[in-house]
C-alpha positions in Angstrom: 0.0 0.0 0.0 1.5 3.5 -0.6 1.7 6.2 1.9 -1.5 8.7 1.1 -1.6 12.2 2.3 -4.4 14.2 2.1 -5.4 17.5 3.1 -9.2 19.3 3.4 -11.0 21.2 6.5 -12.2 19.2 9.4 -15.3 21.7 8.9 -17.2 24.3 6.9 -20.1 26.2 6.6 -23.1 25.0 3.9 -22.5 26.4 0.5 -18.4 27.0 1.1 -16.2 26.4 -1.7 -13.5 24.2 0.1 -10.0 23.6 -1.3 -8.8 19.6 -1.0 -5.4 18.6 -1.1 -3.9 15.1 -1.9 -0.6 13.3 -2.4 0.6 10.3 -3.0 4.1 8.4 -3.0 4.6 6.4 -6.5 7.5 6.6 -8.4 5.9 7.0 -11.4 8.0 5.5 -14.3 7.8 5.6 -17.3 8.8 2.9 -18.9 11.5 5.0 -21.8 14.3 5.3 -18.6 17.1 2.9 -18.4 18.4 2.0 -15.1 21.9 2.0 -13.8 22.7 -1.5 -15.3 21.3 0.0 -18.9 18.2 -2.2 -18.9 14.7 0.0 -19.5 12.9 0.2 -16.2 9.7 -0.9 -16.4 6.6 1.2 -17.0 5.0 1.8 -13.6 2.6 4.7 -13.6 -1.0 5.9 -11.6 -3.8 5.8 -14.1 -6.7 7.4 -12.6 -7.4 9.6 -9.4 -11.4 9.7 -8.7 -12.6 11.5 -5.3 -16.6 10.6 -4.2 -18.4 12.9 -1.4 -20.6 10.3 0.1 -20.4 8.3 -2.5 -20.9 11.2 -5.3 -18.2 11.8 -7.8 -16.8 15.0 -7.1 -13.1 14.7 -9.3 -11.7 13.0 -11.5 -8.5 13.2 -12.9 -7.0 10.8 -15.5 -2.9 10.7 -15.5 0.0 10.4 -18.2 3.4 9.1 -18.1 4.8 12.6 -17.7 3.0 13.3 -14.7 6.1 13.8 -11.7 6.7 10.8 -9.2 4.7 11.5 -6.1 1.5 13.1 -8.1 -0.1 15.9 -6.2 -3.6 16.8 -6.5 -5.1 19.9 -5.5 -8.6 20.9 -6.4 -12.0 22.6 -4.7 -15.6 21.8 -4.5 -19.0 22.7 -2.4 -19.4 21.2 1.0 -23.3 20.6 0.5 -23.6 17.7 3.5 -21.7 16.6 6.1 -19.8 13.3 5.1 -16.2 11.3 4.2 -14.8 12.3 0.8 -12.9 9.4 -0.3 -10.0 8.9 -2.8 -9.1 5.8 -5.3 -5.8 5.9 -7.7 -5.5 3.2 -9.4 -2.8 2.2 -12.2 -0.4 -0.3 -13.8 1.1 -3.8 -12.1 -2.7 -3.9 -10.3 -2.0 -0.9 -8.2 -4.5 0.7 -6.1 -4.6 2.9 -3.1 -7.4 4.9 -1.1 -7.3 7.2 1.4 -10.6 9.4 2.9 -11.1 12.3 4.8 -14.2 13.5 7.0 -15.9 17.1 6.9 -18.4 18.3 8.9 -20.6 20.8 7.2 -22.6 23.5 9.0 
């Protein structure tokens, strides 16, 4: 499992545009680099990054080989209901990681 950070307010007020924050550790190759013994290093890259409020899609973000190692994902969206906002990348060799977050909305 990869180490998930995520960042978004603990609360806000009904109708507040909130600003949500997450990273992830993945090395992000791709595939066109040669490694130190001059062999190509395998393609290993994150796919697709989808965040649900309650179970609503909210973003969705669909990756490339040149995105960076460690992919960071900033982006906002209306707190309309209390609830967990949960995240989902997914990508190449099988991988998968989630992470959630809870807001409390006011």
């Amino acid at each position: 499992m990869a180490n998930v950070l995520i960042n978004a307010p603990k609360t806000a007020r009904k109708g507040e545009t909130i600003e949500v924050k997450a990273l992830i550790l993945h090395p992000m190759e791709t595939g066109f680099r040669p490694g130190t013994n001059g062999t190509m290093i395998p393609r290993n890259i994150i796919q697709d990054f989808i965040a649900t409020w309650n179970g609503i899609e909210i973003f969705r973000m669909r990756m490339s080989p040149a995105i960076a190692a460690n992919p960071y994902v900033s982006f906002f969206t209306v707190a309309s209901e209390s609830g967990t906002i949960r995240f989902r990348w997914s990508g190449d060799n099988d991988f998968s990681a989630e992470g959630s977050v809870t807001v409390a909305v006011t």
